[in-house]
C-alpha positions as CSV (number, residue, x, y, z in Angstrom):
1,X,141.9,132.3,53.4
2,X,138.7,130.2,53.8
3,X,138.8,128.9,57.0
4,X,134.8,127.8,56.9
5,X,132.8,126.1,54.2
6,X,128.8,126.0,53.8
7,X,127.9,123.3,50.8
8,X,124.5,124.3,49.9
9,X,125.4,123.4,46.5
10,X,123.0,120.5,46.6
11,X,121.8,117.5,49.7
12,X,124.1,115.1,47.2
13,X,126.9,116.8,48.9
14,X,126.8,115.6,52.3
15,X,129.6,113.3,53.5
16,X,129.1,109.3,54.9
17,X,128.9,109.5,58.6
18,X,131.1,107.1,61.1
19,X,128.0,104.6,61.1
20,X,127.7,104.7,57.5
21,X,131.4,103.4,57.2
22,X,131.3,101.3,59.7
23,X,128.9,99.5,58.2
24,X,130.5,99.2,54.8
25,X,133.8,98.0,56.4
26,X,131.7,95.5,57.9
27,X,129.1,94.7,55.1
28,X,128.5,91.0,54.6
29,X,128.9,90.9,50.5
30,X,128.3,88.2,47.7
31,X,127.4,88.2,44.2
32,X,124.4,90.9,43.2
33,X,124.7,90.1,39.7
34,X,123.7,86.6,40.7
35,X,121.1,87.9,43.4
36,X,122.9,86.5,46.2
37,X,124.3,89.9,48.0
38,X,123.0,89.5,51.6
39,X,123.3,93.2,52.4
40,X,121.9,93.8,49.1
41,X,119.0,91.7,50.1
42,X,118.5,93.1,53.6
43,X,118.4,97.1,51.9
44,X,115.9,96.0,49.1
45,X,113.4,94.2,51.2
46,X,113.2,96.7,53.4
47,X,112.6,99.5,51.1
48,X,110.1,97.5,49.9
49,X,108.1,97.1,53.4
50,X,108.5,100.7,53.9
51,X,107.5,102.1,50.2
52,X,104.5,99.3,50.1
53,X,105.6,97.8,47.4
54,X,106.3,93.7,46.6
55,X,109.8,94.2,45.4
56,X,112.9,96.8,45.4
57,X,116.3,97.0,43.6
58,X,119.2,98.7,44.4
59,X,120.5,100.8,41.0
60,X,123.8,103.1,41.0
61,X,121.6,106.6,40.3
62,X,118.3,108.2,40.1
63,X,119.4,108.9,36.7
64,X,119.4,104.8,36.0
65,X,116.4,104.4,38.4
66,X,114.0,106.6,36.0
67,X,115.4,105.5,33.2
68,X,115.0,101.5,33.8
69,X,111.6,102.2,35.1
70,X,110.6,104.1,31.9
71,X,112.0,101.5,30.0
72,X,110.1,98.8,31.7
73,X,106.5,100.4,31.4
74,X,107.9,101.9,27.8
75,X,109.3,98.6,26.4
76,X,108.1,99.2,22.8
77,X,109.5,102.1,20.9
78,X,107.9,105.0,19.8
79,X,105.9,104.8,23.0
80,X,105.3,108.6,24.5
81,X,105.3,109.1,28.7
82,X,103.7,112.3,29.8
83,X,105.6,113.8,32.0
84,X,106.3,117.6,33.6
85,X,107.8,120.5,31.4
86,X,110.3,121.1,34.6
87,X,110.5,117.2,35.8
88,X,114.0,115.8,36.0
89,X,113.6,113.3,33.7
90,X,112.6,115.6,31.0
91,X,115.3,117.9,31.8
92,X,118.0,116.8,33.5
93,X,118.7,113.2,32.3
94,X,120.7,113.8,29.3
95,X,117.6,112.7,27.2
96,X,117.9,109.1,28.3
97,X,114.2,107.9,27.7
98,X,114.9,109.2,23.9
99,X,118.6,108.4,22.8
100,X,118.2,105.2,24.9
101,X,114.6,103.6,24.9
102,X,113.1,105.3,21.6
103,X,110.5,107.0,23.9
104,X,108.7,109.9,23.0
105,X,108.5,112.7,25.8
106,X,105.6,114.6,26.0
107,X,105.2,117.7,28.2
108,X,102.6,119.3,30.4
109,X,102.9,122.5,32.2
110,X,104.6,122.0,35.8
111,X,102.2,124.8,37.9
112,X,104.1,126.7,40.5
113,X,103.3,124.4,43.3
114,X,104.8,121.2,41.2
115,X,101.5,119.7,40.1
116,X,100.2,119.7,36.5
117,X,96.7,120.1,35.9
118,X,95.1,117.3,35.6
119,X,92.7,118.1,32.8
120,X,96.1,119.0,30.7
121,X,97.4,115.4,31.9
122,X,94.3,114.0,30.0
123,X,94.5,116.2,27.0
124,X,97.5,115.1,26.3
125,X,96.9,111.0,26.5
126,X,96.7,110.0,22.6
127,X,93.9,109.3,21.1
128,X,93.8,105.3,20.5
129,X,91.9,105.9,17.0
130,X,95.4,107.8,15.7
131,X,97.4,105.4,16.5
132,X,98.4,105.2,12.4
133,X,100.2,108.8,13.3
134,X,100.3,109.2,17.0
135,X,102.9,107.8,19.1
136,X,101.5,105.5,21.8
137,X,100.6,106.8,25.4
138,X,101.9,104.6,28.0
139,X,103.2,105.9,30.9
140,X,102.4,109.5,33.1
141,X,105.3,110.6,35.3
142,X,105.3,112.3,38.2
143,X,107.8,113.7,40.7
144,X,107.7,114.4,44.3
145,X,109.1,116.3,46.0
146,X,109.5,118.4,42.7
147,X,112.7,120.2,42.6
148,X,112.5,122.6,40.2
149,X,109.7,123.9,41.4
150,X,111.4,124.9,44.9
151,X,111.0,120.9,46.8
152,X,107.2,121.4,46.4
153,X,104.9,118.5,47.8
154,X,102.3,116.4,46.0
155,X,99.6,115.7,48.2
156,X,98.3,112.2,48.8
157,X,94.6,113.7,47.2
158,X,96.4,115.0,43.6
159,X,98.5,111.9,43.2
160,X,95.6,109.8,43.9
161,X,93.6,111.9,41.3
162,X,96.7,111.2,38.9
163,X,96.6,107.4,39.7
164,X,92.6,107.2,38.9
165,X,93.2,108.8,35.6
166,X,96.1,106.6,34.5
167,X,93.6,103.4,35.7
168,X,90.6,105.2,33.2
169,X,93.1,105.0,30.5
170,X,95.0,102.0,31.0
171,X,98.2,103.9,31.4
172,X,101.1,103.0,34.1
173,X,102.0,105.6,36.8
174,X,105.7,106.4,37.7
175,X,106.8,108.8,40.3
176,X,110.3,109.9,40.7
177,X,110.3,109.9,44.2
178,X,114.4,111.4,44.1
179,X,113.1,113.1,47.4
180,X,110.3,111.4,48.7
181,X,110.8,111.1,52.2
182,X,111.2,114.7,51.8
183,X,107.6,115.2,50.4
184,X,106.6,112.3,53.0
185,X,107.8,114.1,56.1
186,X,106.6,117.6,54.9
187,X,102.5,116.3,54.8
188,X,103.1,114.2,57.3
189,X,101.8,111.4,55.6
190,X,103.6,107.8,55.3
191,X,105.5,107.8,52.7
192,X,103.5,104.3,51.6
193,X,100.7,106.2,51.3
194,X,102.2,108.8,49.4
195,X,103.0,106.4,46.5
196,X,100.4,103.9,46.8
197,X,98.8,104.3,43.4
198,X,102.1,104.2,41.5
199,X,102.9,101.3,39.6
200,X,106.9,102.1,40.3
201,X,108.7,104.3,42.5
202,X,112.4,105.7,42.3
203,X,113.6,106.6,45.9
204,X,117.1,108.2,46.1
205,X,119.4,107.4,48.9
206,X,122.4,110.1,48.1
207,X,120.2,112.9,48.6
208,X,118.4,114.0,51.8
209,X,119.4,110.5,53.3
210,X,122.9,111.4,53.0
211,X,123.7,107.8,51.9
212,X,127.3,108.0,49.4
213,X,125.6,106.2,46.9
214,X,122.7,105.0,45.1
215,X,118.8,104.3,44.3
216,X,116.2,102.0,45.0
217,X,113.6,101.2,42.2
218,X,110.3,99.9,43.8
219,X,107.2,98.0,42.2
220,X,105.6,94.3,41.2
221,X,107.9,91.9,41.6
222,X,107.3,91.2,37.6
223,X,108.3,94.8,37.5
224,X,111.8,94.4,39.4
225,X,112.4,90.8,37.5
226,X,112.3,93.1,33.9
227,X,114.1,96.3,36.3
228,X,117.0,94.0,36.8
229,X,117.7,92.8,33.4
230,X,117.7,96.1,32.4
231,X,120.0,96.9,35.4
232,X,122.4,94.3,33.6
233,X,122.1,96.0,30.2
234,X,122.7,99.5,31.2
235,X,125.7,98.8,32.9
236,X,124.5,99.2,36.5
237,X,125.5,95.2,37.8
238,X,127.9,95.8,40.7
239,X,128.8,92.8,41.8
240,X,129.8,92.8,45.3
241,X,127.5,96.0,45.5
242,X,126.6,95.1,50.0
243,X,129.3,97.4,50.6
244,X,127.0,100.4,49.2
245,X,123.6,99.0,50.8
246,X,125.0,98.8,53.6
247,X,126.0,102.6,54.0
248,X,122.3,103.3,52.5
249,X,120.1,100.8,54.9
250,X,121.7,103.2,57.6
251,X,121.0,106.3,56.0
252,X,117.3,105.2,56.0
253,X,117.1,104.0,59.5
254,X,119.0,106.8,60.8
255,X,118.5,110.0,58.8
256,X,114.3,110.2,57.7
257,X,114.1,111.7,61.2
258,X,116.8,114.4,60.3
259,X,114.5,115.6,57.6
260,X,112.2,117.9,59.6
261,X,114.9,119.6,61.0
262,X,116.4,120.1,57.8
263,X,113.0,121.5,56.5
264,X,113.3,124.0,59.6
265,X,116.6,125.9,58.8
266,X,115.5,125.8,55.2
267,X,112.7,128.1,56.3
268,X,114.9,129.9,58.8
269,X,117.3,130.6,55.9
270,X,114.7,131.8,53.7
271,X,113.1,133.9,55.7
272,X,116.5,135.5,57.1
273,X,117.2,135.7,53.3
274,X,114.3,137.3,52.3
275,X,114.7,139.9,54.4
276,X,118.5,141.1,52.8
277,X,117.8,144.4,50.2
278,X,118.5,142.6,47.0
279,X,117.0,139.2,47.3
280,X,113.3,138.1,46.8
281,X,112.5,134.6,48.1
282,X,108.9,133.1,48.3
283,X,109.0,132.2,52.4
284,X,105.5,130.3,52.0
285,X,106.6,128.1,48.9
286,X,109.7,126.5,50.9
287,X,108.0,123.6,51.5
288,X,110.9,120.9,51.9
289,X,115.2,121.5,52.1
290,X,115.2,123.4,48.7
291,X,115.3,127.5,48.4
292,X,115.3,129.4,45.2
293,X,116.5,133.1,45.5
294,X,116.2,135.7,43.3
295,X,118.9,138.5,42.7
296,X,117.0,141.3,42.4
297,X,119.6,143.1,40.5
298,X,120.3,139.7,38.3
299,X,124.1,139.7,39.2
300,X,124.1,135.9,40.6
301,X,127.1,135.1,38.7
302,X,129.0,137.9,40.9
303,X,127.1,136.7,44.2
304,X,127.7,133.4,44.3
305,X,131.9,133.9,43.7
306,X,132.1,136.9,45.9
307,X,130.0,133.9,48.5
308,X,132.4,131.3,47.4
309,X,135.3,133.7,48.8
310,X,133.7,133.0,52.6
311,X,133.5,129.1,52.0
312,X,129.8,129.7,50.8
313,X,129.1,127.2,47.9
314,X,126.0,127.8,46.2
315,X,124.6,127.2,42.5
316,X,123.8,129.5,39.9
317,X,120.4,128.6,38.3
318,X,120.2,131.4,36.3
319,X,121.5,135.3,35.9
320,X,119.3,136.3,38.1
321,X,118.3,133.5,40.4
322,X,120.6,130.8,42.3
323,X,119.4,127.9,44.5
324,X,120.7,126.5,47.9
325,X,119.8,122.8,49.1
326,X,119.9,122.0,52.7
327,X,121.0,118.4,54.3
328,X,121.5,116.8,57.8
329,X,125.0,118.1,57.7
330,X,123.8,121.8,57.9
331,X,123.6,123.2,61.3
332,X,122.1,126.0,63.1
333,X,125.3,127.8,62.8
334,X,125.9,127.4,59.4
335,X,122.5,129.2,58.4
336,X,123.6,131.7,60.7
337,X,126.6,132.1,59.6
338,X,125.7,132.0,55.6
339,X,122.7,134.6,56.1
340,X,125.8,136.8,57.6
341,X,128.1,136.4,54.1
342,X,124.8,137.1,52.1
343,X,124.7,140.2,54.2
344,X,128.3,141.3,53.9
345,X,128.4,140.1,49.9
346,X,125.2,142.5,49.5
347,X,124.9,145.2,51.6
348,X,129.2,145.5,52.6
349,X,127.9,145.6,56.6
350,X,129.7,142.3,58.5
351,X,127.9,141.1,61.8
352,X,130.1,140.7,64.3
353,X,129.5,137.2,65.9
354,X,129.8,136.0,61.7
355,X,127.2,133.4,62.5
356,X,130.0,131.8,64.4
């Protein structure tokens, strides 16, 4: 019987804290659709002051967040955003941007560390003179942290570059920002900085916040007046939505300074990890809360039920790889203790204290 369970299935897994529902039992709520939510209000304007930005909305997912903000910068069809080859958007959106908006998605190599090169970037902007057979280049997307690259940070100097180049060619720069207080906290640079060239920014509060719900979308404030019709036409007008922003202003006041630590049993875990006969992890990429592991023998499928077993949740990204996301609700203990059932599941030896 499973008497002990480790989520690192993903930081979207985390549960609302006391304060969190406190604050929703006690949200002060009106009319969203009609703009006059107070609680609403009080979350949006102050994502705003602390992404740099004139304006924020609140959206029900990062999924909606990307997609209204490609929309908004896309809002002709036929229209073509570069973007990553591993970006979320591109992959893990259901294809939104196309089935949805009519945009045309055109990939550039994601490099190990997240970035794509910028010289690539430019190749790939369509040439104005082809217009009779090109799609349109209108947008460049970026994320940060990027997750399928292992949580890896964009620096303040290669978004900057980005943003220059999308200025040269009168394009629009928009940087799904899913876990940018992630990135933020990693460089230690403000996270206002860190996004000050994009023309929107998608910041999600369900992730490494640990809020139950929602995104923020962040830009012009003729940018968030076309967001939030959009808002309305996808479906994402919640009415008396307060009772939401008020679990997420908390999660931003209280939880950003949770994020280092976070970062810190990441590493611990990877390095304990690395060091079990059967797994390979790259320590020195582990830049944020996000591990990707590879089973040496490429029987993940088999580790992660015989893990499951001990209350270890983890997902399979692959036959031979899985990946583990930490969050504020991850102790000490629990690293321990997983590195112990990775042990036992691998090598059959159990340590006697269990991580416990």
């Amino acid at each position: 019987m499973v008497t002990r369970t480790v989520d690192l299935r993903s930081d979207t897994v985390s549960k609302p804290t006391e304060a969190m529902r406190a604050a929703m039992a006690n949200a002060e709520v009106d009319d969203d659709v009609l703009g006059h939510d107070p609680s609403a209000l009080r979350l949006e304007t102050e994502m705003a002051k602390i992404m740099g930005k004139e304006a924020a909305l609140f959206v029900p997912s990062g999924t909606m967040s990307n997609l209204i903000s490609v929309l908004v910068h896309c809002n002709i069809r036929g229209s073509e955003v570069i973007l990553g080859s591993k970006s979320h958007i591109h992959i893990y959106e259901n294809g939104g941007i196309s089935t949805i908006g009519g945009v045309h998605p055109r990939t550039v190599k994601n490099n190990e560390d997240g970035t794509m090169d910028i010289d690539l970037i430019e190749a790939a902007i369509r040439d104005p003179r082809g217009e009779i057979v090109y799609p349109t280049t209108r947008l460049i997307c970026l994320e940060n942290s990027q997750g399928s690259c292992g949580g890896r940070c964009l620096s303040v100097e290669y978004t900057d570059r980005v943003g220059e180049l999308a200025k040269k060619h009168g394009l629009k720069l928009h940087i799904d920002g899913a876990r940018i207080f992630n990135a933020s906290v990693a460089l230690g640079v403000p996270v206002s900085r860190l996004v000050q060239d994009a023309d929107s920014v998608s910041v999600c509060l369900s992730k490494g916040l640990g809020a139950p719900v929602g995104s923020v979308i962040v830009g012009s404030k003729s940018f968030v007046a076309k967001a939030r019709i959009l808002r309305k036409t996808l479906g994402g007008g919640m009415r008396q939505v307060g009772v939401l922003c008020a679990a997420a202003l908390v999660a931003v006041q209280e939880n950003v300074s949770k994020l280092e630590d976070d970062h810190k049993k990441a590493k611990m875990l990877a390095e304990g990890l690395n060091q079990i006969k059967g797994l390979r992890v790259n320590v020195a990429a582990v830049e944020t809360n996000i591990i990707y592991i590879d089973v040496v023998e490429g029987a993940a499928e088999k580790l992660c039920k015989n893990l499951e077993q001990h209350g270890i949740l983890i997902m399979q990204e692959s036959p031979i790889s899985i990946r583990v996301a930490l969050h504020h609700q991850i102790s000490a203990s629990d690293v321990q203790y997983t590195l112990s059932c990775f042990k036992q599941a691998l090598t059959g030896v159990v340590q006697e204290d269990n991580g416990i």
